[in-house]
GURO-611299 format. One record per atom (N, C-alpha, C): residue number from 1; atom name; x, y, z. Coordinates in steps of 0.02 Angstrom, whole numbers, plus 50000, padded with zeros to 5 digits. Example, Ala and Ser with C-alpha at 12.3 -4.5 7.8 and 13.67 -1.06 7.14 Angstrom:
2
NODE|1|N|50660|49716|50390
NODE|1|CA|50615|49775|50390
NODE|1|C|50660|49835|50390
NODE|2|N|50642|49888|50354
NODE|2|CA|50684|49947|50357
NODE|2|C|50645|50002|50394
***
This chain:
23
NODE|1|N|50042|49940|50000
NODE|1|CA|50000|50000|50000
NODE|1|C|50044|50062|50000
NODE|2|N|50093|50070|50030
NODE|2|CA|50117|50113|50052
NODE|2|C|50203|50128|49984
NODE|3|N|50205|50055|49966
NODE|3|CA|50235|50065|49901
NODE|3|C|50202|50108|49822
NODE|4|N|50121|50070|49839
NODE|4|CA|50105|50104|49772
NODE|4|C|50076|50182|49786
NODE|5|N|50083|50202|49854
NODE|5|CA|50060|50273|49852
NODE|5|C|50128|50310|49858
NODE|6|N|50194|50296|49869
NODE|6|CA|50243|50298|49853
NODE|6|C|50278|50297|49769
NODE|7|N|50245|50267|49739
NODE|7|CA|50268|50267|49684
NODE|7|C|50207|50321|49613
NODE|8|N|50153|50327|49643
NODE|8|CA|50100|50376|49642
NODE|8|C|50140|50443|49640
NODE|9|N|50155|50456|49686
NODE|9|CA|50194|50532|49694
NODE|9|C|50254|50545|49663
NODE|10|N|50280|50484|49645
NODE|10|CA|50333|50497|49591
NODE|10|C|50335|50501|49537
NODE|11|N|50280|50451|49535
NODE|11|CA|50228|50479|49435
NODE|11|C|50230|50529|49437
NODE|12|N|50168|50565|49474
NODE|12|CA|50162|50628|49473
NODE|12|C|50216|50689|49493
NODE|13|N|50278|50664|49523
NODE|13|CA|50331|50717|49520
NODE|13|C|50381|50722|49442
NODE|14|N|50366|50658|49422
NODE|14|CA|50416|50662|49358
NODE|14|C|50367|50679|49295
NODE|15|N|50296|50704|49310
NODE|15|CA|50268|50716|49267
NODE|15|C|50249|50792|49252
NODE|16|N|50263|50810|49315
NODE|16|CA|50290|50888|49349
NODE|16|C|50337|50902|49292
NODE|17|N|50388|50856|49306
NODE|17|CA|50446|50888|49307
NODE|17|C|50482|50890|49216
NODE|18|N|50428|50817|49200
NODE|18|CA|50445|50827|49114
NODE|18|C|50402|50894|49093
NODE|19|N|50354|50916|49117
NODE|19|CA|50308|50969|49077
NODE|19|C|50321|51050|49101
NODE|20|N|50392|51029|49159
NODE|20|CA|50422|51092|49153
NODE|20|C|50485|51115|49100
NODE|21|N|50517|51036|49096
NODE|21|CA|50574|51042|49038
NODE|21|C|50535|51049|48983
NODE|22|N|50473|51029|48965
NODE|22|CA|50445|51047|48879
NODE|22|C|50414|51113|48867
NODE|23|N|50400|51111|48942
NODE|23|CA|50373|51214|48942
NODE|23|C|50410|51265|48961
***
């Protein structure tokens, strides 16, 4: 549980973080 809400927030940080390098 605590892995996949762990790995949740890293989706979402590296998805952050690609649509700041393309913007």
């Amino acid at each position: 549980m605590a892995l996949y809400f762990a790995s949740d927030i890293i989706d979402n940080a590296s998805r952050d973080l690609n649509h700041g390098i393309q913007g």
